[in-house]
N, CA, C and O atoms as CSV, one atom per row, in Angstrom:
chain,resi,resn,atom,element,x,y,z
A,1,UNK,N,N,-18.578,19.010,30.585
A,1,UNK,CA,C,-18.750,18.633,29.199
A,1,UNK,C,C,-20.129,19.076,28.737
A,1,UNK,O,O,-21.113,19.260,29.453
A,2,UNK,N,N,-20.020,19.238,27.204
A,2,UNK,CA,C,-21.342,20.156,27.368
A,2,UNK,C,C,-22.009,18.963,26.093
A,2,UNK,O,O,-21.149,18.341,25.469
A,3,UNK,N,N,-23.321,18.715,25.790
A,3,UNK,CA,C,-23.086,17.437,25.283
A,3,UNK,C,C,-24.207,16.599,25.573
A,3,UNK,O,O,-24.606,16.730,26.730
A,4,UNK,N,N,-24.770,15.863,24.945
A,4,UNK,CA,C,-26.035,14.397,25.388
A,4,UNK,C,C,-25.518,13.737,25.138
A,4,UNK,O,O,-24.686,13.826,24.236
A,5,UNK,N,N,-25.820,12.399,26.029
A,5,UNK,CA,C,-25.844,11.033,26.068
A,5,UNK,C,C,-26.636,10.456,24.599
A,5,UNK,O,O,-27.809,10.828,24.635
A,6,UNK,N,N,-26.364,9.742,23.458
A,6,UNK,CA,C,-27.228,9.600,22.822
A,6,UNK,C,C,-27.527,7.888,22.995
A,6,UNK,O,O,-26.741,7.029,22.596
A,7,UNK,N,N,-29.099,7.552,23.817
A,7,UNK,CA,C,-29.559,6.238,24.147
A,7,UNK,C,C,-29.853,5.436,23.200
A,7,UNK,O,O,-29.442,4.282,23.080
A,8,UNK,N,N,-30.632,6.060,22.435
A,8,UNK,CA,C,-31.171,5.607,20.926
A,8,UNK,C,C,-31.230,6.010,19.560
A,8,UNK,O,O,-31.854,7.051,19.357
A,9,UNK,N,N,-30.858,5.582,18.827
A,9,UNK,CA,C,-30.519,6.079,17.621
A,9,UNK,C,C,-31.378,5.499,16.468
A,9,UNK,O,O,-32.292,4.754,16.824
A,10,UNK,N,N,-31.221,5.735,15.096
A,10,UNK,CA,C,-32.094,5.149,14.029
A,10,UNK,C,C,-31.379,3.875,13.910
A,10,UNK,O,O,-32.073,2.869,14.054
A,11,UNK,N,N,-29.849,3.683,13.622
A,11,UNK,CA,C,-29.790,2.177,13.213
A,11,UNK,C,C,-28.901,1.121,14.806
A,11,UNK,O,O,-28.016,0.267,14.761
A,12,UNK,N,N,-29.573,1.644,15.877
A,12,UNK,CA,C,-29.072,1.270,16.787
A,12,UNK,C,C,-28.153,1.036,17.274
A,12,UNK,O,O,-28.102,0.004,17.944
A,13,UNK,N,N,-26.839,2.014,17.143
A,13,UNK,CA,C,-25.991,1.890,17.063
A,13,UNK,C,C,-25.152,2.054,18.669
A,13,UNK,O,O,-24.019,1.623,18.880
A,14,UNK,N,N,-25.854,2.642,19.500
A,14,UNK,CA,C,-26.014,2.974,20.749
A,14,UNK,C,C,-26.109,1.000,21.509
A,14,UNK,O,O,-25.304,0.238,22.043
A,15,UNK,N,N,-27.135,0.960,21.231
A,15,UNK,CA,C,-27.276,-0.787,21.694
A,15,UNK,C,C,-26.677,-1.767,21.242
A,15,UNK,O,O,-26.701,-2.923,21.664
A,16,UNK,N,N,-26.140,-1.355,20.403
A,16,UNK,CA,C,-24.969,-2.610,19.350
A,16,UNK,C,C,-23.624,-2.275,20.775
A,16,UNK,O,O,-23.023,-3.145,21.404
A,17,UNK,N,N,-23.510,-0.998,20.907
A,17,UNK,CA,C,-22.259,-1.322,21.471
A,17,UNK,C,C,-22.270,-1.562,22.826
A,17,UNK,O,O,-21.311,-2.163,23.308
A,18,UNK,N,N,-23.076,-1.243,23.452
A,18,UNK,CA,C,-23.656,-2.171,24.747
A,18,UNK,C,C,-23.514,-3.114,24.402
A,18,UNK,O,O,-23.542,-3.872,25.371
A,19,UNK,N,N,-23.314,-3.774,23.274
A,19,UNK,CA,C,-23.685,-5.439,23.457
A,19,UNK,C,C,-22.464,-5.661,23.628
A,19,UNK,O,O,-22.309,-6.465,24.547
A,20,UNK,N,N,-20.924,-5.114,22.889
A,20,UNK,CA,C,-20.007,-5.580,23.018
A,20,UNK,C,C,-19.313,-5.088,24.351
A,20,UNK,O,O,-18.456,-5.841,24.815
A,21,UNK,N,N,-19.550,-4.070,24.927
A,21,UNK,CA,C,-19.550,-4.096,26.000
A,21,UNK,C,C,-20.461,-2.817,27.141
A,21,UNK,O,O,-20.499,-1.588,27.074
A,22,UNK,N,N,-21.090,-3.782,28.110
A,22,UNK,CA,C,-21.971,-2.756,28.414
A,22,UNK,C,C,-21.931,-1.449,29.314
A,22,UNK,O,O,-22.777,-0.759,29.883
A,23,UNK,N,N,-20.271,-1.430,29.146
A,23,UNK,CA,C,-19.703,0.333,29.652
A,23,UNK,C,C,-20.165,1.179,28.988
A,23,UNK,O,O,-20.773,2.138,29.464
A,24,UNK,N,N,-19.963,0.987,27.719
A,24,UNK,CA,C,-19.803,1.817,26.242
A,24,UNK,C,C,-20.952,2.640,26.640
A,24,UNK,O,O,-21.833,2.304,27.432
A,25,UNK,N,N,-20.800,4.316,25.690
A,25,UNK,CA,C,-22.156,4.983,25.798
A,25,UNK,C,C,-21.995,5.926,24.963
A,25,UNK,O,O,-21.039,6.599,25.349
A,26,UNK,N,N,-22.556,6.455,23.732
A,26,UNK,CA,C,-22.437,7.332,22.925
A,26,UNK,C,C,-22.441,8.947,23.559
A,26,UNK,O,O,-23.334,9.162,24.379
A,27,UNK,N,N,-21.673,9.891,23.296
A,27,UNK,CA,C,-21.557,11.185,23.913
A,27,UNK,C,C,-21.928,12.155,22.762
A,27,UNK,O,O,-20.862,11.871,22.217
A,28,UNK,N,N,-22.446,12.991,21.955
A,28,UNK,CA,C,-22.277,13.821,21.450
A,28,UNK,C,C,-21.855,14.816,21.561
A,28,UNK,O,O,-22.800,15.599,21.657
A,29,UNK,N,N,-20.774,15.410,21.621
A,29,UNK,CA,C,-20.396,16.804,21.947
A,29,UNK,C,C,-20.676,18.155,21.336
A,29,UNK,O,O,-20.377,18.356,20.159
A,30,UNK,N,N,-21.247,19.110,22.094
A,30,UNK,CA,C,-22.337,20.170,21.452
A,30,UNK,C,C,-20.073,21.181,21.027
A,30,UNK,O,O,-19.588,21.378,19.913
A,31,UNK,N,N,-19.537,21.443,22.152
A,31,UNK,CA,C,-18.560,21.799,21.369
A,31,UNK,C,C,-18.045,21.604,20.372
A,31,UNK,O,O,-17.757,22.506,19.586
A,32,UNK,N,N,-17.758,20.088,20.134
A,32,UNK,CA,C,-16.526,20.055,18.457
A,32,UNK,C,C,-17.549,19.955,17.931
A,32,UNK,O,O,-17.483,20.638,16.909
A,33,UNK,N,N,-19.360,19.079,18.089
A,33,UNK,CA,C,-20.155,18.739,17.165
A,33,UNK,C,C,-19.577,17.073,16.669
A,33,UNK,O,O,-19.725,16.474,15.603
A,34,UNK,N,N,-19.045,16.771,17.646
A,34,UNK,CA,C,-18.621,14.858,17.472
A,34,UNK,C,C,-19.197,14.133,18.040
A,34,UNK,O,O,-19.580,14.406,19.178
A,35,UNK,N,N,-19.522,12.707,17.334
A,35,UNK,CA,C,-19.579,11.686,18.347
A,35,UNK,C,C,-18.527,11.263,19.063
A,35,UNK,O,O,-17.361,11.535,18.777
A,36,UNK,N,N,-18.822,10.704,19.853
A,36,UNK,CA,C,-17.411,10.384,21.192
A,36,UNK,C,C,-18.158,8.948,21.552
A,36,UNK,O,O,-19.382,8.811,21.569
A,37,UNK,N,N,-17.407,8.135,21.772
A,37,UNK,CA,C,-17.823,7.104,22.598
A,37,UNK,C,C,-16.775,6.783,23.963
A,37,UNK,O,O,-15.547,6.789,24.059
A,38,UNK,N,N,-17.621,6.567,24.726
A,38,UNK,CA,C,-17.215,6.579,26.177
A,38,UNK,C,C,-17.502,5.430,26.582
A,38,UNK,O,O,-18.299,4.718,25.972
A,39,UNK,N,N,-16.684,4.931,28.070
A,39,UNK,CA,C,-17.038,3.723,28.764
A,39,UNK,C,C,-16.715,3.621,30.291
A,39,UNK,O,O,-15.669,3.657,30.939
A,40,UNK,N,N,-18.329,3.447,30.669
A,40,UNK,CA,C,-18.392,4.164,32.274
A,40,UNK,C,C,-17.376,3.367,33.311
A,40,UNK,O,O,-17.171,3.840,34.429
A,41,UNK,N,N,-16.827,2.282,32.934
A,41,UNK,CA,C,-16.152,1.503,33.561
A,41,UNK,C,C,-14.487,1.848,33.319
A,41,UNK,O,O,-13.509,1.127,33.514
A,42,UNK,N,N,-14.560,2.919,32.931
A,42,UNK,CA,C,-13.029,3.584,32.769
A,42,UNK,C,C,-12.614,4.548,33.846
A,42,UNK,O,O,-11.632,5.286,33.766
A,43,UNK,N,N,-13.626,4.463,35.079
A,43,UNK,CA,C,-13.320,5.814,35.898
A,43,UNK,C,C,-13.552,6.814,35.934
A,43,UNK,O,O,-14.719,7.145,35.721
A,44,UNK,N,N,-12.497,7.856,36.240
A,44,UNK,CA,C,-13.020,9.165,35.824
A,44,UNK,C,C,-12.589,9.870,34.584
A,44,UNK,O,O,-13.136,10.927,34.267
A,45,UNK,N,N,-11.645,9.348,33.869
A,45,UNK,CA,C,-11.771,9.328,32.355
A,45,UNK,C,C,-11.915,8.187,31.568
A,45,UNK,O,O,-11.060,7.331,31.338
A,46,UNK,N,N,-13.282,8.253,31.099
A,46,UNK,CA,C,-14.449,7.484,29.776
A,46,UNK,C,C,-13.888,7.620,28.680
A,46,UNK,O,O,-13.700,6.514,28.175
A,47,UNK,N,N,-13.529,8.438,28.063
A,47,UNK,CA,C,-13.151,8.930,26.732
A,47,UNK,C,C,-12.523,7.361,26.258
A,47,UNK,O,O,-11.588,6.861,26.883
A,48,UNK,N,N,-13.022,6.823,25.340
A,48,UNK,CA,C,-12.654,6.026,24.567
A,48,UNK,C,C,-11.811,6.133,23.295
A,48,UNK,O,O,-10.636,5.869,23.041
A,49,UNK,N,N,-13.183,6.775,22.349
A,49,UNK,CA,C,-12.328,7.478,21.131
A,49,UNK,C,C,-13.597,8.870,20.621
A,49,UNK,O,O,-14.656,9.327,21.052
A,50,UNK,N,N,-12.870,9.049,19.728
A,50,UNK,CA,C,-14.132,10.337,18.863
A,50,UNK,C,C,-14.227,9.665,17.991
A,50,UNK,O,O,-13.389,8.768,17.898
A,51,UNK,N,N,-15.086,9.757,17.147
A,51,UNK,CA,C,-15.561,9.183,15.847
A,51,UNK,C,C,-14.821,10.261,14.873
A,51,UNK,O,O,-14.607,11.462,15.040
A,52,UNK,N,N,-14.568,9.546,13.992
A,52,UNK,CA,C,-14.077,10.349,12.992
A,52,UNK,C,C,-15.807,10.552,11.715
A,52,UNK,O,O,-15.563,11.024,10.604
A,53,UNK,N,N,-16.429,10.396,11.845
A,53,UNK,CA,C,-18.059,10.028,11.032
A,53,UNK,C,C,-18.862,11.281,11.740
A,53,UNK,O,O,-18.830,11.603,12.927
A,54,UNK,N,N,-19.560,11.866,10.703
A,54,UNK,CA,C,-20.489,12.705,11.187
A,54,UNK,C,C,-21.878,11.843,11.530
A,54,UNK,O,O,-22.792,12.650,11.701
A,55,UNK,N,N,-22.383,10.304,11.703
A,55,UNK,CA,C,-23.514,10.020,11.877
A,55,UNK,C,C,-23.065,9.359,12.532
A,55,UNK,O,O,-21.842,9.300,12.658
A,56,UNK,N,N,-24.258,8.298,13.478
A,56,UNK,CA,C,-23.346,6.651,14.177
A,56,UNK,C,C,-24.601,6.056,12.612
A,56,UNK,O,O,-25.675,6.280,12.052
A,57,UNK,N,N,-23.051,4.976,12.616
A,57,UNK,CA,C,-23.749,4.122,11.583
A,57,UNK,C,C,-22.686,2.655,11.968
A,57,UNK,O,O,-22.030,2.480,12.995
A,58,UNK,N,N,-22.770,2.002,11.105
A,58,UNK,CA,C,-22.071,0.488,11.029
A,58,UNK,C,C,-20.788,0.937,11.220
A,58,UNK,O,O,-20.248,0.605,12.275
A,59,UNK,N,N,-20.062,1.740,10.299
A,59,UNK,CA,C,-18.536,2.326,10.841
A,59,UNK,C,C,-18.324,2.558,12.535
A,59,UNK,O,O,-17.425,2.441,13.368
A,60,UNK,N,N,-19.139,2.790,12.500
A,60,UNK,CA,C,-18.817,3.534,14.537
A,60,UNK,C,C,-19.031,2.113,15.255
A,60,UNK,O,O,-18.856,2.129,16.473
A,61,UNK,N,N,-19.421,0.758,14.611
A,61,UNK,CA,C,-19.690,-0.332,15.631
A,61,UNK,C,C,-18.306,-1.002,15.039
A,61,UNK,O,O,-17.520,-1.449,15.875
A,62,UNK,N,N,-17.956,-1.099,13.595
A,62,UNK,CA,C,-16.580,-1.524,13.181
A,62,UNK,C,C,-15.327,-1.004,13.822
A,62,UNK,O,O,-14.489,-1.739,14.346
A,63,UNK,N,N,-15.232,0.503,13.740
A,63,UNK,CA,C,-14.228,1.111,14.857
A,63,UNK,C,C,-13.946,0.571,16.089
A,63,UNK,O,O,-12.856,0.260,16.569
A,64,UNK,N,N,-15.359,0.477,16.669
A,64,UNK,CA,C,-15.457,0.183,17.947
A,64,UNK,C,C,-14.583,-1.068,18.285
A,64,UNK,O,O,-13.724,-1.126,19.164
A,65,UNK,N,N,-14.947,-2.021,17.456
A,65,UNK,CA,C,-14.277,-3.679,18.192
A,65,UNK,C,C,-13.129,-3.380,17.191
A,65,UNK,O,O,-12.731,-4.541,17.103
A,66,UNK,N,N,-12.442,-2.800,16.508
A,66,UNK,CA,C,-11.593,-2.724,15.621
A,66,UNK,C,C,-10.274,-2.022,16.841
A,66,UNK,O,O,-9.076,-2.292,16.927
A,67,UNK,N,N,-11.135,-1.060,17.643
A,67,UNK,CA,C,-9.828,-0.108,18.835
A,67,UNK,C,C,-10.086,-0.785,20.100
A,67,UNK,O,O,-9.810,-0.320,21.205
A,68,UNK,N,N,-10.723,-2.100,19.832
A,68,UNK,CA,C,-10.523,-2.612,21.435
A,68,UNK,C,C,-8.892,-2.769,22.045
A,68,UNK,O,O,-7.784,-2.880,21.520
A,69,UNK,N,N,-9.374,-2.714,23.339
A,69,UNK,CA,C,-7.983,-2.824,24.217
A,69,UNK,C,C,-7.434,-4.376,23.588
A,69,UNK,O,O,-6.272,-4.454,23.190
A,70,UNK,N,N,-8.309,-5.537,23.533
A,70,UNK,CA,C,-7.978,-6.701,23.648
A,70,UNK,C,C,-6.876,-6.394,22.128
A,70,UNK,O,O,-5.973,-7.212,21.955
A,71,UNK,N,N,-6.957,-5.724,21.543
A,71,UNK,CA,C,-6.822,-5.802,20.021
A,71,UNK,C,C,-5.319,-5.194,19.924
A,71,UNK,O,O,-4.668,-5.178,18.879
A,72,UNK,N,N,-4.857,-4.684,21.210
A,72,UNK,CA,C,-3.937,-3.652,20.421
A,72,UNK,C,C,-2.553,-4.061,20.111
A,72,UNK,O,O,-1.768,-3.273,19.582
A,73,UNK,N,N,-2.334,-4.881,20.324
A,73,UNK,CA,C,-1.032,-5.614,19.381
A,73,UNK,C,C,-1.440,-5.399,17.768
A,73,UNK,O,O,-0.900,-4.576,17.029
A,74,UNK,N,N,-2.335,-6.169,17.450
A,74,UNK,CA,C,-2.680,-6.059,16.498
A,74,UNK,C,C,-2.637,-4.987,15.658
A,74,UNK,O,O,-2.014,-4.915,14.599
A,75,UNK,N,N,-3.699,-3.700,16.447
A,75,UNK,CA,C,-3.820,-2.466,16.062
A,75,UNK,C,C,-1.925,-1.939,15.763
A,75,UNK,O,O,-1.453,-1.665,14.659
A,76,UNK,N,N,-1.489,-1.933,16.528
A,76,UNK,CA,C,0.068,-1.063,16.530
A,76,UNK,C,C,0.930,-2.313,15.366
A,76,UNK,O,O,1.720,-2.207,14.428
A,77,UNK,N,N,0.481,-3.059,15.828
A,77,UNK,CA,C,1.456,-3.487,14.229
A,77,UNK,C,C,1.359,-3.240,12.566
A,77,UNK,O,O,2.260,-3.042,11.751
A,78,UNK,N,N,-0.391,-3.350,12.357
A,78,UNK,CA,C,-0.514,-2.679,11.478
A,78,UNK,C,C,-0.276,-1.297,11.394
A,78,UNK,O,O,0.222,-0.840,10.366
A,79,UNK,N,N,-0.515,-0.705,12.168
A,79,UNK,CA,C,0.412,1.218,11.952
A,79,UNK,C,C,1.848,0.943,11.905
A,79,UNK,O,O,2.707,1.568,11.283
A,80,UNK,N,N,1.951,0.156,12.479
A,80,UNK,CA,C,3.864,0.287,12.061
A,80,UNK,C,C,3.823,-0.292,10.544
A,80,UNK,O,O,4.246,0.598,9.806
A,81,UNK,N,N,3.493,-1.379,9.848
A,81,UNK,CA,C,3.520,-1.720,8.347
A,81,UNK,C,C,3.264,-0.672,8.167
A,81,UNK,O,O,4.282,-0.026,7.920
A,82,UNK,N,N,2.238,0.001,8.151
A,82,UNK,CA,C,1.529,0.750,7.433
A,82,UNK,C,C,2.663,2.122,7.304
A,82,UNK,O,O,3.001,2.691,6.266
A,83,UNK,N,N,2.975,2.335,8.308
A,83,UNK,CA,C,3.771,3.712,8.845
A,83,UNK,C,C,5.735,3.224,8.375
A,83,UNK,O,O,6.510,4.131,8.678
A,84,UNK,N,N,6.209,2.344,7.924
A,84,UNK,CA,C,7.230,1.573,7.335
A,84,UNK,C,C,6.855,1.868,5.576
A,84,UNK,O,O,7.404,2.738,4.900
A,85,UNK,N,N,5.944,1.043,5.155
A,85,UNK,CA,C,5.442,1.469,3.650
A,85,UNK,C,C,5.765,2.667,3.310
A,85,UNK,O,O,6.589,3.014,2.463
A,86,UNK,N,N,4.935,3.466,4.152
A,86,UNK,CA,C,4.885,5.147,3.656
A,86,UNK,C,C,6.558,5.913,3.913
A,86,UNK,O,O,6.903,6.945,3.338
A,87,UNK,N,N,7.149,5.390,4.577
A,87,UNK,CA,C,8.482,5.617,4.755
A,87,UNK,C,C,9.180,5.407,3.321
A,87,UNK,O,O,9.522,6.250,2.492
A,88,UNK,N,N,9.271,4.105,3.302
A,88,UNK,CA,C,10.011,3.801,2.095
A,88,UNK,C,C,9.689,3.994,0.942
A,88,UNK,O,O,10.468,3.818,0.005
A,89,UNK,N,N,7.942,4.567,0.753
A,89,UNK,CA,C,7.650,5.254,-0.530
A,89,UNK,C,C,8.163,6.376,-0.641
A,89,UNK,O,O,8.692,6.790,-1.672
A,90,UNK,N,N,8.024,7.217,0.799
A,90,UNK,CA,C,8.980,8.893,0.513
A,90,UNK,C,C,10.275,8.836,0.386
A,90,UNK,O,O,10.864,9.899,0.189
A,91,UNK,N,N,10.956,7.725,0.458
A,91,UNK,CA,C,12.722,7.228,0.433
A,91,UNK,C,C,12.663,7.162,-1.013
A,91,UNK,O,O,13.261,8.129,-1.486
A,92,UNK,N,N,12.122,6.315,-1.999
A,92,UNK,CA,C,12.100,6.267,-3.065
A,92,UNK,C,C,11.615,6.956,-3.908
A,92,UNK,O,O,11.819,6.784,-5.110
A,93,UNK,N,N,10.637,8.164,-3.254
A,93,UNK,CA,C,10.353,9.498,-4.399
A,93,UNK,C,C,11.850,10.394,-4.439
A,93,UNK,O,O,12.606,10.820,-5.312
A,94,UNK,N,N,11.778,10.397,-2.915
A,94,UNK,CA,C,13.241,11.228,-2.632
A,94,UNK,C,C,14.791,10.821,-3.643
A,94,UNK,O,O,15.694,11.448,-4.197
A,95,UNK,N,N,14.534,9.922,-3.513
A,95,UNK,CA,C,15.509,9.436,-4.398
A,95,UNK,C,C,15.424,9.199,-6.409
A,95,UNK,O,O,16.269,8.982,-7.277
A,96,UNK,N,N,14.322,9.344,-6.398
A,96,UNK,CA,C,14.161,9.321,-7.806
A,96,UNK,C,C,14.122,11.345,-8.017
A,96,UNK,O,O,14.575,11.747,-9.089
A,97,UNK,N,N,13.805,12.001,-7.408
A,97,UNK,CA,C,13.786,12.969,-7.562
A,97,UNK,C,C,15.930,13.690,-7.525
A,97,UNK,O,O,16.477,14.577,-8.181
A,98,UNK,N,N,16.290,13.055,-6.802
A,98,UNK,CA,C,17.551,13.417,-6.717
A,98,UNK,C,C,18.154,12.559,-7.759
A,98,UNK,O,O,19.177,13.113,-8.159
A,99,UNK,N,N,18.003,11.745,-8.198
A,99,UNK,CA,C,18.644,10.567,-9.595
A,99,UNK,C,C,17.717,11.800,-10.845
A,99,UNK,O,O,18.245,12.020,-11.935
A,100,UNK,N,N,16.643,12.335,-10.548
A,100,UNK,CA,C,16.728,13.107,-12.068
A,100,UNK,C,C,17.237,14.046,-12.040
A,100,UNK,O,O,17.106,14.652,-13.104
A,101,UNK,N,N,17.910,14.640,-11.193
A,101,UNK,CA,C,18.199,16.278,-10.669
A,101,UNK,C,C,19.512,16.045,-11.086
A,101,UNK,O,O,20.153,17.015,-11.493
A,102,UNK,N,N,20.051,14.898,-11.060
A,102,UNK,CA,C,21.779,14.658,-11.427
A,102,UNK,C,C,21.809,14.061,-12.337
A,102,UNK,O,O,22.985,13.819,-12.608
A,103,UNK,N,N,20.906,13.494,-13.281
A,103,UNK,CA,C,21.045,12.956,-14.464
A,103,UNK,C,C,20.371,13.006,-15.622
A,103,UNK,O,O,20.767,12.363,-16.595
């Protein structure tokens, strides 16, 4: 991996997540140019998640306890609402588009 560890940052965002847990470790990757957060207590694959954020800021500590493991019921149910909604909105364009096409 080609890439720094980032220890310290301006709004500490590195030590915030040590706090929630002290695997966690910010990765920057010189390839994609992402943050990555990793957690050394995962073995030999860390990979947690990538940040979707070009900085670490408050978002990257919200993500963080937001994709915990403890969480993921939670997490997958809201994608299913969420992923149900968007279903039945394209059911009902689909269908208003075919109700004007015939009438």
């Amino acid at each position: 991996m080609t890439g720094r560890i980032i220890e310290d940052d301006l709004f500490g965002v590195a030590a915030r997540l040590k706090s929630i847990d002290d695997g966690y470790f910010v990765f920057l990757n010189y390839k994609t140019g992402r943050f990555e957060v990793h957690n050394s207590q995962n073995g030999a694959n860390t990979l947690c998640l990538v940040l979707p954020y070009p900085t670490l800021d408050e978002r990257t500590v919200r993500k963080v306890r937001y994709t915990r493991a403890e969480r993921i019921r939670s997490v997958l149910e809201s994608m299913e609402r969420d992923n149900a909604r968007r279903a039945a909105e394209q059911r009902a364009r689909a269908l208003g588009k075919i109700a004007a096409a015939l009438g």
